[in-house]
Steps between C-alpha positions, in 0.01 A plus 500: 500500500793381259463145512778409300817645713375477861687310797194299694488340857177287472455397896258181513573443130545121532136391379209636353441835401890619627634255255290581206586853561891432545513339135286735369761774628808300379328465138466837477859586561528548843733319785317306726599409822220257738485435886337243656489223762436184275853361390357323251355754361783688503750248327239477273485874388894533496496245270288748298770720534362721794702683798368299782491562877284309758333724738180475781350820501428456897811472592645837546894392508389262179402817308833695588705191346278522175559863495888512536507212252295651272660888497842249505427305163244774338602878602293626226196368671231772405175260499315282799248329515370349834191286483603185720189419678227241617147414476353337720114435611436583920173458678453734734249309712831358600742631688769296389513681134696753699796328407447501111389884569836545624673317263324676271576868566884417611557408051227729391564777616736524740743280267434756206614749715814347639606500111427826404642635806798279398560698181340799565850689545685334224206610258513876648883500491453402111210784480317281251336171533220328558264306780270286340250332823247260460168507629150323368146564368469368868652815685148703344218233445642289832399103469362441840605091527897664487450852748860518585610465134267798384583689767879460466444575164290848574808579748770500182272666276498766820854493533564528148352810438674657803849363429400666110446848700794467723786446178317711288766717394822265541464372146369151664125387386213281648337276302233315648393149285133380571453156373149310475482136489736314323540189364847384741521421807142237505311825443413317210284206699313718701428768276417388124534903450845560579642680250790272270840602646661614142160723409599661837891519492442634118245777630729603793820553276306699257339741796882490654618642174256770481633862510449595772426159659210505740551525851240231525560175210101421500455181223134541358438205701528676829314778438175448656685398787689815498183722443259335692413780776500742205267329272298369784486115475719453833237411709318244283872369401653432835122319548590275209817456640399417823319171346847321503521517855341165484881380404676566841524119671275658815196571258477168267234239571 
């Protein structure tokens, strides 16, 4: 992927890794355009100098209005990026973490694919382009305090690989970005090995760039997430991880 030249939608690019990754873009060359639902956020990144557009990726009628202003301001779109989502811990002893569950899946997944299914046509029309989703060392070592999450996660990794087989052959590519812990977000209070936001952003741009760029951007920091089945440590990992189940509110004391 040319990073210097491209046109970029980065959907949930308001905080955290979205925002590293949309100045990252722009300082390679690229335009940059962000959607979002903070304002302040927002005002904050057009005073960077970015195309902004506020948008709540479970609101179907919300992600037709960023789409027509988007193609409206940006024709040339050829790049997006959709990784608006939330993390959030459920017990399942109770059934009230249904609600978060569906909170969960309506951004996670069901959110990433109102926005591809947003652009899809204008990217086939072009017959060149690019999906970038977002998924998480999550989606294949699952953290059993945050089901949903991991699960959602699994779903767009799932999706993503089917959406790749279904365009292959318009010109439009899948790229699937896997992110470990990071350091944004308060990852870095709970988990003292979250991986420092501009180590990742700087690994991710470099694997972007690669000819041909992966269909999967693994950072070495996600890799034994990634490859746990395969290399056999899934079982005593998901153990491990199953320690910090002592965090959920219904299991402290």
């Amino acid at each position: 992927m040319d990073l210097s030249n491209r046109t970029v939608l980065i959907v949930g690019g308001t905080s955290g890794i979205g925002r590293e990754l949309a100045r990252r873009f722009a300082a390679a060359g690229s335009t940059v355009a962000v959607g979002g639902r903070s304002p302040q956020a927002l005002s904050e990144l057009a005073g960077e100098g970015f195309g902004t557009f506020p948008v709540d990726v479970t609101d179907g009628s919300s992600v037709a209005s960023l789409r027509d202003a988007v193609l409206t301001r940006y024709p040339e779109l050829d790049t997006v990026v959709t990784m608006s989502g939330v993390m959030l811990l459920e017990d399942l002893r109770d059934p009230a973490h249904f609600k978060t569950a569906a909170t969960t899946i309506d951004t996670n997944l069901l959110g990433t694919i109102r926005v591809v299914d947003a652009f899809t046509p204008h990217l086939v029309r072009r017959g060149t382009g690019t999906f970038v989703t977002v998924t998480s060392g999550i989606a294949f070592l699952p953290f059993p305090p945050m089901p949903s999450y991991a699960a959602s996660k699994a779903a767009v990794h799932a999706y993503s690989e089917a959406l790749r087989a279904q365009l292959d052959g318009t010109g439009v590519g899948v790229v699937e970005l896997v992110p470990p812990a990071v350091a944004t977000a308060g990852q870095e209070k709970v988990n003292p090995h979250a991986l420092p936001l501009d180590d990742f952003a700087t690994e991710v741009m470099h694997l972007l760039s690669q000819d041909p760029t992966p269909h999967e951007i693994l950072v070495k920091g996600v890799l034994v997430h990634r490859w746990a089945e395969r290399d056999g440590t899934y079982d005593d990992l998901v153990a491990r991880r199953s320690e910090d189940l002592a965090m959920l509110p219904g299991r402290q004391g």
